[in-house]
Phi, psi and omega in degrees: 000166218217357164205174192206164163249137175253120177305087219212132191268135190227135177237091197283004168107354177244305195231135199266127181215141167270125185246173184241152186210114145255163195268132164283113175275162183225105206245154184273136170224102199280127176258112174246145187247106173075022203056357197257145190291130193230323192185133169253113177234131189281128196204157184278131181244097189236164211301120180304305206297332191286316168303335201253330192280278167351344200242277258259293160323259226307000165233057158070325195309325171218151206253296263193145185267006139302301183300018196250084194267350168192172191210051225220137211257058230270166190004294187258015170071008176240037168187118183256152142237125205253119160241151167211194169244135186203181192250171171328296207288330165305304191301330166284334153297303196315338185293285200313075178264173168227093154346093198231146224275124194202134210271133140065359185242340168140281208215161195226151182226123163242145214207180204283357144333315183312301198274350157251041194225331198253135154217157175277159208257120172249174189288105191227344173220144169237156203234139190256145209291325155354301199298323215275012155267003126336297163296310191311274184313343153279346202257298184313296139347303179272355147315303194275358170276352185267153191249342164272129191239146213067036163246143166294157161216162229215175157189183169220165164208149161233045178076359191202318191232145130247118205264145222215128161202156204228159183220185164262338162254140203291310165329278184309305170314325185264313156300335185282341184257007148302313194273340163303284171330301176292349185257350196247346172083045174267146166282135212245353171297119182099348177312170193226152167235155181239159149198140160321314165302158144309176188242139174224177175299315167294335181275336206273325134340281168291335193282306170013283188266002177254346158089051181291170206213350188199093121316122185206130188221154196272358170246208195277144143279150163291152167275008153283330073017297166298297169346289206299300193303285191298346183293318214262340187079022166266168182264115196253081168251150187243177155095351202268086186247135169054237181231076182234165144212178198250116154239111163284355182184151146069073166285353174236036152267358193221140168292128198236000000 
């Protein structure tokens, strides 16, 4: 199980009652790449291998589920190992890292790859503004049928399938639903992403390089994250509560 309950004195503002709480866990997942120990990310553990393949895209290593030569999970869930292919010249960038601030994995890393992975996003589809306050109350909703509260969720849509996953990081929620993808082939151009979360410079990053065309959250972008965005020509909504949004750029992705 993937959560568990706990026995907790609660104030309800008149009176003290024991109250059952569940708890979300939170396991360490070690990734080895290629036999080599690669990243360990604290994460809700729920699918992993998608998270581990998903982490792995989203930081330039691997493009294509052909370079994916095994997958294996081990027992107790603390740990995967991936051999792929990838190239020399990747394995020397990634040593150059930078240490940047990250919802529930530690640490997020970019290194100089990132800008030959980011392309501009051109207008190829319009979205009508309606679905996504729709989906959005939908993602929201289905949070809310659940009785453990603090995890992010994430979602993807491309018009045909929508994948939905949840973490304790916004990040990680968003990579398992990269690694979904990539094993299952869906195309992800032009696709719109949710999240629960602010939009910061790594999901915007990330949403990036899988070549989403919309972001969209029920909290804020950073203004670093909108910068990145206008530059890229992705479509930035915030705000998306009851039937309100936000469209901070590029308005004519969404139908009004």
């Amino acid at each position: 199980m993937t959560w568990e309950h706990k026995k907790i004195i609660h104030f309800n503002g008149k009176y003290f009652e024991e109250l059952e709480v569940g708890l979300i866990k939170e396991k360490p997942l070690t990734l080895y790449l290629n036999e080599k120990e690669f990243i360990t990310l604290l994460c809700y553990p729920e699918d992993l291998e998608e998270l581990a393949l998903g982490f792995l895209k989203s930081e330039g290593l691997i493009e294509s589920k052909n370079q994916i030569r095994k997958i294996s999970l081990s027992d107790d869930c603390s740990n995967v190992h991936i051999e792929a292919d990838i190239t020399i010249l990747e394995e020397r960038l990634y040593e150059k890292r930078i240490v940047t601030t990250g919802c529930g994995k530690g640490s997020i890393f970019y290194f100089a790859l990132d800008s030959l992975k980011c392309r501009f996003s051109e207008v190829k589809r319009k979205w009508d503004y309606r679905e996504i306050i729709t989906l959005m109350r939908n993602i929201n909703t289905e949070r809310g049928t659940k009785n453990i509260r603090g995890l992010h969720v994430c979602g993807l849509y491309d018009s045909k399938n929508f994948v939905v996953r949840e973490d304790i990081g916004r990040h990680n929620a968003l990579d398992k639903i990269i690694g979904y993808c990539l094993l299952n082939d869906i195309d992800t151009e032009d696709s719109v992403v949710f999240t629960t979360g602010r939009i910061s410079s790594e999901i915007l990053l990330k949403s990036a390089k899988i070549n989403a065309g919309v972001i969209v959250s029920r909290s804020t972008p950073t203004d670093l994250a909108l910068e990145i965005a206008e530059k890229l020509n992705i479509t930035i909504i915030g705000y998306v509560r009851g039937n309100q949004m936000t469209i901070y750029n590029t308005i004519d992705r969404i139908l009004t």
